[in-house]
N, C-alpha and C positions, 0 to 999 in steps of 0.2 A: 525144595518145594517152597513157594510162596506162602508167606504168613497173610492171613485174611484180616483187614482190619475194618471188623464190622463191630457198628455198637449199637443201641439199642437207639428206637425212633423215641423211647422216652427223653432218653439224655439227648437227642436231638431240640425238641420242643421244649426242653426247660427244666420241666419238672413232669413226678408221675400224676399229680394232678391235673394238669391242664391237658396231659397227654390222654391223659382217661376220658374229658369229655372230649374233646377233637378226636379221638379215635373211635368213641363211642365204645368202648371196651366195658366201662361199668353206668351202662346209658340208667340203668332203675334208680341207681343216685340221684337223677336228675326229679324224680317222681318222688322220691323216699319221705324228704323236707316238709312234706302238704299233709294236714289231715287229712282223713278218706274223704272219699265226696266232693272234695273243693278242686274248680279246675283255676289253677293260676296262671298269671299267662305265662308263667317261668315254665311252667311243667311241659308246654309244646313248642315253648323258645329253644328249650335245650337243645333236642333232636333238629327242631323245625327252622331256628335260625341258620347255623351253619348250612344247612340242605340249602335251603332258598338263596344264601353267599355263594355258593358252588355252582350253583345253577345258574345264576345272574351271571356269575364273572369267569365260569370256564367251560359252561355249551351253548349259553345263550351268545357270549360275544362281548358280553357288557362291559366296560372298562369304567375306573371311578369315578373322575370327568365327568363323562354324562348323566351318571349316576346319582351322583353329588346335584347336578342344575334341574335334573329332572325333579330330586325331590324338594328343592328348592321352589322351582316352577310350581310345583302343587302346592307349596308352603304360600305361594303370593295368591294361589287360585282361592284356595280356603277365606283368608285372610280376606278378600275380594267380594265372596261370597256371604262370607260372616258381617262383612259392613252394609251389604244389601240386603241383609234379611233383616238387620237390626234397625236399620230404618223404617223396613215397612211393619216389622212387627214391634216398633216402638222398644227395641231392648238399646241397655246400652253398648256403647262400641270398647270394643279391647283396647285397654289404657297402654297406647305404645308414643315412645317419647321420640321428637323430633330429631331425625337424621341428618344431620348435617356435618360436614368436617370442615374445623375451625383449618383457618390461615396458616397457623406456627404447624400444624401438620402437613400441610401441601410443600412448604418450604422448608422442615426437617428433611421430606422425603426427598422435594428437587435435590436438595444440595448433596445427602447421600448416592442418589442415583448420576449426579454430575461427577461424582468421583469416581463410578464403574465407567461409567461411557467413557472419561480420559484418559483411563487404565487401557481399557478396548482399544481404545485409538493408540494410545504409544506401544502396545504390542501390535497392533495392526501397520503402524511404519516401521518398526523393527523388522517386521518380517516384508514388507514392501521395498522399502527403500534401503535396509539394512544390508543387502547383496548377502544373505544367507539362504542359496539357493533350495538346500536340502529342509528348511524347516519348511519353504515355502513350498514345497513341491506336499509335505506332510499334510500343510495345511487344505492345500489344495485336494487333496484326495479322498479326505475324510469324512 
C-alpha cells in the first residue's frame, strides 16, 4: 500500500500564524486587539483585505500590471485634482521635489544594458551561424 504524504496547509504557508489569518481559522483575533466600540481600519482589513485580493485577481480577471498602473493612474488623477482645487481655493500645493534623472544614470544604465544586448547577440550567432542544428530547432519552438 502506498504511504500518503500529506502535511499540514500550516507548514505549507510558513508558520501557524500567518496560516490562521489566510485561513481565517482564528478570524475574532483579528477584532480582539481594539477596545469595544472603536472601528479600526485593521478590524475590516483583516477579513476584507484578502476577500477583495481574491476577488480582483481570481474571478474578476485582474492581473498586477494593470493593477499596479490603474492605481497609479488615480495616484496622478488625485494629484491633478489636489493642484486645481488648491489654486482656486487659495491652499497650498503638495511640496513634491523635481523629477528628473541626472546623466551618470542614463549612462550607468546604457552601459549595463550594452552588456545584455551583446550577450543576446553572441548567443544569437551561436545558435545562427554555429551549425548547432538541434539547439536551434529548441529555440525555434519555444
Amino acid at each position: 500500500m502506498r504511504e500518503s504524504r500529506r502535511f499540514s496547509v500550516h507548514l505549507a504557508l510558513g508558520s501557524v500564524a500567518v496560516a490562521d489569518v489566510l485561513l481565517w481559522e482564528k478570524w475574532w483575533e483579528c477584532f480582539s486587539a481594539q477596545p469595544p466600540n472603536v472601528i479600526v481600519p485593521s478590524t475590516w482589513m483583516c477579513p476584507g483585505g484578502p476577500t477583495a485580493l481574491w476577488f480582483l485577481f481570481e474571478r474578476a480577471g485582474y492581473n498586477l500590471v494593470t493593477f499596479i498602473s490603474n492605481v497609479l493612474l488615480l495616484l496622478v488623477a488625485i494629484l491633478f485634482f489636489w493642484a486645481k482645487s488648491a489654486s482656486l481655493l487659495n491652499r497650498p500645493l503638495l511640496p513634491l521635489r523635481n523629477l528628473e534623472v541626472s546623466e551618470e544614470i542614463i549612462i550607468k544604465a546604457a552601459d549595463e544594458m550594452r552588456v545584455w544586448v551583446n550577450y543576446a547577440l553572441s548567443i544569437a550567432r551561436d545558435i545562427a551561424i554555429g551549425g548547432n542544428l538541434r539547439l536551434f530547432i529548441q529555440v525555434r519552438y519555444m
